[in-house]
C-alpha positions as a Python dict, from the first residue, in 0.01 Angstrom:
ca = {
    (1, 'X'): (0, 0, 0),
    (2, 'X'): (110, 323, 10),
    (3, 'X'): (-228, 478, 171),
    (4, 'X'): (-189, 244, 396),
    (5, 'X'): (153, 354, 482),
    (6, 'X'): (98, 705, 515),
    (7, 'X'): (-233, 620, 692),
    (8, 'X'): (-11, 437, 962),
    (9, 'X'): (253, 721, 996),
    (10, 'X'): (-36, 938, 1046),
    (11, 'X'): (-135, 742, 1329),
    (12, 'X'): (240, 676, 1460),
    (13, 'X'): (245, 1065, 1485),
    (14, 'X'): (-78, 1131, 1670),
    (15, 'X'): (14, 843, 1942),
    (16, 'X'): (356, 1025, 1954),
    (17, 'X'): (190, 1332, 2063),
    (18, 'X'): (-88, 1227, 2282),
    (19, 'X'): (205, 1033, 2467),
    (20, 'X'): (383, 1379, 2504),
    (21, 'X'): (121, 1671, 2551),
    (22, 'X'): (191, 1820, 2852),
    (23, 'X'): (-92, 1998, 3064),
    (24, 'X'): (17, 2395, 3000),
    (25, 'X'): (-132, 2718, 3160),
    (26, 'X'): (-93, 3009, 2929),
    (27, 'X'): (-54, 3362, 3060),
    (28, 'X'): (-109, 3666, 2909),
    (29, 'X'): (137, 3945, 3042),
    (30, 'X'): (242, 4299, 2947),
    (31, 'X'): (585, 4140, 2763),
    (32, 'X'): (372, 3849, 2575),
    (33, 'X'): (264, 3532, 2685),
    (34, 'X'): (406, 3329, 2951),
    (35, 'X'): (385, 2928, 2916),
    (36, 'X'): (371, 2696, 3239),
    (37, 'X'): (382, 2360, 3207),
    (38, 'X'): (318, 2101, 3448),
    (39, 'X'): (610, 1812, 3410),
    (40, 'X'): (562, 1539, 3744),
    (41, 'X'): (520, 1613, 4078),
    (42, 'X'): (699, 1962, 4183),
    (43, 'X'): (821, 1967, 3779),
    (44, 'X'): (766, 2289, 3594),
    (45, 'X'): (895, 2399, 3322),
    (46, 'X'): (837, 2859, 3229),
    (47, 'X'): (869, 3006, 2928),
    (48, 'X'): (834, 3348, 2786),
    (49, 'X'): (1041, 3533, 2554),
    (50, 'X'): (1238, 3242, 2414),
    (51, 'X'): (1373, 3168, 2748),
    (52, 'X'): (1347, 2842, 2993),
    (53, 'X'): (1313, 2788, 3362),
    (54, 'X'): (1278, 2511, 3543),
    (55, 'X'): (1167, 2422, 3902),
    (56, 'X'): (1271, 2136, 4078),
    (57, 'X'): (1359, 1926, 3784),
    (58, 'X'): (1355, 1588, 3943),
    (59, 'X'): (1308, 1168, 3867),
    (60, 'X'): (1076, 1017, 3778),
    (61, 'X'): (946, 1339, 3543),
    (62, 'X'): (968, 1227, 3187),
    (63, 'X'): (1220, 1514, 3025),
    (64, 'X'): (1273, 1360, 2674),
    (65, 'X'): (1211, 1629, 2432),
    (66, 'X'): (1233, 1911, 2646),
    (67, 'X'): (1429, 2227, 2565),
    (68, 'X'): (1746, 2276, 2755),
    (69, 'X'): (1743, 2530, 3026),
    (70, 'X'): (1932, 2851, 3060),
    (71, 'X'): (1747, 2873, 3427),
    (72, 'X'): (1703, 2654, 3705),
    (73, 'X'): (1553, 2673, 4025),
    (74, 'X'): (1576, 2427, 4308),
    (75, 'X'): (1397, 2478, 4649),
    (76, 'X'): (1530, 2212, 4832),
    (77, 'X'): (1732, 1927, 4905),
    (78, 'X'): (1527, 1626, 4918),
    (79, 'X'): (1535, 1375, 4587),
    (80, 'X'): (1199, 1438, 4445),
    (81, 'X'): (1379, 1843, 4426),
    (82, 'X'): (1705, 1792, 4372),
    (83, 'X'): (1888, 1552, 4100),
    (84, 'X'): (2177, 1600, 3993),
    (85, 'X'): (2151, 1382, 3685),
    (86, 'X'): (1838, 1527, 3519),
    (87, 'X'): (1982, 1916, 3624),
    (88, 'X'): (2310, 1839, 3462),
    (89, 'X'): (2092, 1645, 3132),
    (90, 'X'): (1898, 1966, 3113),
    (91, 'X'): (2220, 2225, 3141),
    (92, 'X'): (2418, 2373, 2799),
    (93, 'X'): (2682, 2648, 2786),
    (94, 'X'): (2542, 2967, 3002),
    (95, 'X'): (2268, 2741, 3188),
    (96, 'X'): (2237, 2922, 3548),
    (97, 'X'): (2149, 2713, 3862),
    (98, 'X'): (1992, 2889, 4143),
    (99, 'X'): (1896, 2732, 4485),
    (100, 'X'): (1935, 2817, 4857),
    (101, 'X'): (2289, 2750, 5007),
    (102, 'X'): (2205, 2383, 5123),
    (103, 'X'): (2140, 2296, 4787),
    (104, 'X'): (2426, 2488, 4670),
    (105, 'X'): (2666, 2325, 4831),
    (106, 'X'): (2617, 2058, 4643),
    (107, 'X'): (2552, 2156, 4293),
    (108, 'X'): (2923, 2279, 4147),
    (109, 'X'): (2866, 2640, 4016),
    (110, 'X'): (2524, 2736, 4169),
    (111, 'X'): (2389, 3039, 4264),
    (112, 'X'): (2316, 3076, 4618),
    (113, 'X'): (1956, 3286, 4649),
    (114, 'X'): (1827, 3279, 5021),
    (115, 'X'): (1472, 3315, 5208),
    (116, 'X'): (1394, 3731, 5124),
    (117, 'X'): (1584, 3806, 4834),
    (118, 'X'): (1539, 3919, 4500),
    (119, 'X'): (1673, 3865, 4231),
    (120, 'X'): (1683, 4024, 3849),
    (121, 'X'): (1751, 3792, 3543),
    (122, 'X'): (1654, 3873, 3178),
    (123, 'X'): (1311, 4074, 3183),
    (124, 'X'): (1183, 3828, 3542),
    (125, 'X'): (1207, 3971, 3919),
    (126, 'X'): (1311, 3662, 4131),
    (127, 'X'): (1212, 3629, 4496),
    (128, 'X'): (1277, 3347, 4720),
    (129, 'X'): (1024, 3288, 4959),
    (130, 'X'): (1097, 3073, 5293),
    (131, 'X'): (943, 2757, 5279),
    (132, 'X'): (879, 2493, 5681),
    (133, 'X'): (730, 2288, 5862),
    (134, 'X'): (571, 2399, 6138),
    (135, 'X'): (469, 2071, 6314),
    (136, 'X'): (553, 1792, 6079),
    (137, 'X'): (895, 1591, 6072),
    (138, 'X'): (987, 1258, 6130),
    (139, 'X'): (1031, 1260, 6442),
    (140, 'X'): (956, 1479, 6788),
    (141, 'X'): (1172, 1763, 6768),
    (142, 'X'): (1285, 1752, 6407),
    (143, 'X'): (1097, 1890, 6103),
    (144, 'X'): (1081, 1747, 5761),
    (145, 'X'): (1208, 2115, 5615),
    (146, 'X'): (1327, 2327, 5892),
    (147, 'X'): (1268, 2753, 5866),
    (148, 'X'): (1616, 2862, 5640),
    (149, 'X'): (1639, 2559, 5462),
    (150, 'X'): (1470, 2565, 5165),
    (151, 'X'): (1326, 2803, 4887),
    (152, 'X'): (995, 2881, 4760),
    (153, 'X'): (1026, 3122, 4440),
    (154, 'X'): (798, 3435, 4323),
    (155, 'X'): (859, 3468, 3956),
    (156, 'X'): (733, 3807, 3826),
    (157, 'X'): (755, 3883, 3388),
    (158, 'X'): (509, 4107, 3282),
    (159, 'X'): (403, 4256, 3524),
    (160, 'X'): (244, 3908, 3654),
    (161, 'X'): (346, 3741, 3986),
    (162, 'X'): (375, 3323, 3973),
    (163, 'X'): (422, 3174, 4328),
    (164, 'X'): (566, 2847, 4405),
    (165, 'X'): (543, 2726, 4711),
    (166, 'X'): (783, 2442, 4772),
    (167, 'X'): (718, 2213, 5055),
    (168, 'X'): (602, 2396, 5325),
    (169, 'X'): (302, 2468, 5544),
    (170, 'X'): (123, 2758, 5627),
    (171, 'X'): (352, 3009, 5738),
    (172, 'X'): (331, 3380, 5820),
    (173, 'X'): (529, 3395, 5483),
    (174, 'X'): (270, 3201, 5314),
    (175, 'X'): (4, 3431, 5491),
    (176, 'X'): (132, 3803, 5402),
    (177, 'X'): (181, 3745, 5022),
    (178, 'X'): (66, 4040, 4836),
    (179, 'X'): (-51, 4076, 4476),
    (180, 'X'): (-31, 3718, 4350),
    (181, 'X'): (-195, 3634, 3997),
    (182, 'X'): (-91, 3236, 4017),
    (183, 'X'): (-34, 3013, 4286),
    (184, 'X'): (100, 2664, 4274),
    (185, 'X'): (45, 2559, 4650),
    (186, 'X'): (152, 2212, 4739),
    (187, 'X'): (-80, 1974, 4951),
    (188, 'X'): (67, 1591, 5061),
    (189, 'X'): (83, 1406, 5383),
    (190, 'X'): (293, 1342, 5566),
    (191, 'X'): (542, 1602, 5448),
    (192, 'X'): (348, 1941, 5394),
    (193, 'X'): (-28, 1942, 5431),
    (194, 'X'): (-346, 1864, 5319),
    (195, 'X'): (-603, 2045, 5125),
    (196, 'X'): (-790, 2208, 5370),
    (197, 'X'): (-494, 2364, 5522),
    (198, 'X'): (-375, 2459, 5216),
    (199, 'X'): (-734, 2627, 5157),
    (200, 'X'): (-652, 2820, 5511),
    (201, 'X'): (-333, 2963, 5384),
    (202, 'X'): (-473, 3036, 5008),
    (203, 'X'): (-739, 3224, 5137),
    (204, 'X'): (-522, 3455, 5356),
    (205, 'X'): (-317, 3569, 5068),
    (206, 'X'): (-588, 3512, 4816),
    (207, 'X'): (-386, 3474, 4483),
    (208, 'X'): (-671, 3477, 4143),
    (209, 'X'): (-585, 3161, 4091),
    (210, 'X'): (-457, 2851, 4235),
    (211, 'X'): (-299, 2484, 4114),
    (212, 'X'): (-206, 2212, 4309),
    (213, 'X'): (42, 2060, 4279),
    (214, 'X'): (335, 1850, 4443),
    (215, 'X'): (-13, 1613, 4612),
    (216, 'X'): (71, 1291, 4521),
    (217, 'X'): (-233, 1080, 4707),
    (218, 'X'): (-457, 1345, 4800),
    (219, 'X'): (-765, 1497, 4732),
    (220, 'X'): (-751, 1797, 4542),
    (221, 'X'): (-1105, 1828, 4495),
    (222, 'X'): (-1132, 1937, 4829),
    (223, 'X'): (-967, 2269, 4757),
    (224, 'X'): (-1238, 2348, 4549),
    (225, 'X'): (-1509, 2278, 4789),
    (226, 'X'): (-1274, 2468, 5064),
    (227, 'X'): (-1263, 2756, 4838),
    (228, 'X'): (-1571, 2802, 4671),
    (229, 'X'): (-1730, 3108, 4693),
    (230, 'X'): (-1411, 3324, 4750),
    (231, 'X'): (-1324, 3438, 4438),
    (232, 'X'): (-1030, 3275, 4424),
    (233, 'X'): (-1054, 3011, 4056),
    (234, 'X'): (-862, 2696, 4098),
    (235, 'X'): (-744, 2502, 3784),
    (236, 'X'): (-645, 2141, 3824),
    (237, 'X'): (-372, 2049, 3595),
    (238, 'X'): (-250, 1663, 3549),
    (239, 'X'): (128, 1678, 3759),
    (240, 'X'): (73, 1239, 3759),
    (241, 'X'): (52, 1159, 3386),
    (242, 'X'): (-60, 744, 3370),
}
């Protein structure tokens, strides 16, 4: 009875975690290892040195579990970016919110960080990145994320240089990157772009690595046909858990 007890605990535990492994990318920098792990969607959660940042924490990514956050970055204002519930579930005492002013204005107590600047916080180099459409929007004359709006982020810690796009397209920005180790480019219809432009803009700043992500209904497997013999590795990591 009792084997059989501790033989079902056992099992309990090992459902428990296959239910909550998380897809992670482990870098090896200068100041020790860097941990990114892919939540849902544009969800991403980076750790190093005992401290956490997250991107665009955001419904419906599954947070139970997760450390608190004494960072957070938000790029934009649209829902599957910006929620206010999960950012203030994730916040304790000293928690800093960061976010272009558009966001800001709605989050009490944020830090406004704009398209071009950089910013220092506890051993990382922070640089938001401008992040548009060029031709998509809902309608003629309006774009989904118009040039000033919204944030993509460069994280540097160790000497290592993480870009995140945000929703964008290929931009000059995107274009003139320099010196990028990891890039997590996003690719979905209608609101960014697909793949293969996503290839056009990856291989102009040709980061060492790239993950989709934020692609919801496409395929990513294009990327790697669009990039293959570059030199450029991409890694695929699961950002739509079943």
């Amino acid at each position: 009875m009792k084997l059989a007890l501790i033989l079902s605990c056992i099992l309990l535990a090992g459902s428990v975690l296959a239910e909550t492994a998380r897809p992670r990318l482990t870098i090896e920098t200068s100041a020790g290892p860097e941990n990114i792990t892919a939540i849902y969607h544009a969800t991403v959660l980076i750790e190093a040195a005992g401290k956490e940042i997250y991107l665009d924490p955001a419904k419906p990514a599954n947070l139970s579990g997760m450390p608190a956050a004494d960072l957070i970055l938000i790029t934009d204002i649209h829902g599957d970016h910006l929620d206010p519930q999960l950012i203030a579930a994730l916040s304790k005492p000293g928690t800093e919110i960061w976010a272009p002013a558009a966001v800001a204005k709605t989050l009490p107590g944020a830090k406004i960080i704009g398209n071009g600047e950089t910013r220092s916080w506890n051993g990382w180099s922070i640089e938001a990145v401008a992040m548009y459409n060029l031709t998509r929007g809902p309608e003629p004359g309006t774009l989904y994320h118009p040039k000033g709006r919204g944030d993509g982020f460069i994280l540097t810690y160790g000497g290592k240089r993480i870009y995140f796009s945000g929703d964008t397209e290929v931009t000059q920005e995107m274009r003139t990157l320099k010196n990028i180790d990891v890039a997590f480019v996003c690719m979905n219809l209608p609101y960014t772009m697909t793949p293969a432009e996503a290839a056009q803009g990856i291989k102009a700043f040709h980061p060492k690595i790239v993950i989709p992500y934020h692609y919801r209904g496409q395929d990513t497997n294009v990327l790697d046909q669009e990039l293959k013999g570059t030199g450029i590795e991409v890694r695929h990591l699961e950002f739509y858990p079943k």
